[in-house]
C-alpha positions in Angstrom: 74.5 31.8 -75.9 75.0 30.9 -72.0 78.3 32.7 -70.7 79.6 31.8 -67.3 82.7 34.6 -66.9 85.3 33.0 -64.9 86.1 35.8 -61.9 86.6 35.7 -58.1 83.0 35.5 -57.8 82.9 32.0 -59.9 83.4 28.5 -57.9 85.4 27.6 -61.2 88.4 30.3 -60.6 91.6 28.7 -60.0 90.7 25.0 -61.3 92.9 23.5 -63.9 92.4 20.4 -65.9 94.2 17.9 -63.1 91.8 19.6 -60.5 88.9 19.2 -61.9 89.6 15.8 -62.7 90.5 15.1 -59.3 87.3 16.7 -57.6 85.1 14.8 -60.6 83.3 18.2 -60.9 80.0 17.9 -63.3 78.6 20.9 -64.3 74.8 20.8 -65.4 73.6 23.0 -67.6 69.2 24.0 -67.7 67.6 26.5 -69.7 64.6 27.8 -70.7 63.1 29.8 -73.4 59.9 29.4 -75.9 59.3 27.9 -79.3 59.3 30.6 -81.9 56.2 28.7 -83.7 53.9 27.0 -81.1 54.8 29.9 -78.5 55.3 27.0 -75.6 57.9 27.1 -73.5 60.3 24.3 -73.8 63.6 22.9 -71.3 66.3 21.6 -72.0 69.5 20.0 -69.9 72.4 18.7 -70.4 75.3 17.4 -67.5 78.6 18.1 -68.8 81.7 15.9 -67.3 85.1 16.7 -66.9 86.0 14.7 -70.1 83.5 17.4 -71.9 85.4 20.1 -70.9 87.6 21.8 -74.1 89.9 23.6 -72.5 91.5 26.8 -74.5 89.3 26.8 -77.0 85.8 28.2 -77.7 82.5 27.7 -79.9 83.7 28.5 -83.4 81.0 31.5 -85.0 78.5 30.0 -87.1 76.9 33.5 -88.0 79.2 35.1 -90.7 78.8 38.0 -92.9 78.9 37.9 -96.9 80.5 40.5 -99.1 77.2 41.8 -100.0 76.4 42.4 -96.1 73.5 39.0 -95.1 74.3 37.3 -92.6 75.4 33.0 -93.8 74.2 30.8 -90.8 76.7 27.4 -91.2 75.2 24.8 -89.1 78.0 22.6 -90.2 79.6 24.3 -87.5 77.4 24.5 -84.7 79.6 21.9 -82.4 83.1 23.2 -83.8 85.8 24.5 -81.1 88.7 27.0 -82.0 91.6 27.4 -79.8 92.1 30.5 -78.0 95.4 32.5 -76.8 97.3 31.3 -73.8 97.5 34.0 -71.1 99.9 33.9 -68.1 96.4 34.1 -66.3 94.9 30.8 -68.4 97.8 29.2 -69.9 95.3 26.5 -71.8 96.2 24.9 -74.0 99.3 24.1 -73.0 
């Protein structure tokens, strides 16, 4: 997981949907890591617009626990989005 917390410190605080619309921010995403099998490293990239941006919402949890305690990875899920509580801080969705 890549986590980018939103603080005074981030060049995201304050923006909204209309803003970031407005200042056609693109946000570009890079990592890096290595290929459990082969052991090479391998990249990866992706630009997001703001039309990619879910506002409100975040990656739904693929990783769940059965009764009898293993862990159920659901692929199926991999690109689902569940909405999150409004705050008077982030009122998203609105």
């Amino acid at each position: 997981n890549v986590l980018h917390p939103i603080d005074a410190q981030s060049p995201l605080t304050g923006e909204t949907p209309a803003s970031v619309v407005d200042k056609e921010v693109e946000l570009q995403v890079m990592v890096i890591g290595t290929d459990d099998i082969s052991m090479q490293t391998v990249h990866a990239s992706y630009r997001y617009f703001a039309k990619d941006i879910v506002w409100g919402a975040r990656l739904a949890d693929v990783l769940t626990e059965t009764a009898d305690g293993h862990l159920l990875l659901d692929l199926s899920r991999f690109d689902d989005v569940e909405p999150t509580a409004s705050t008077p801080q982030f009122p998203y969705p609105s």
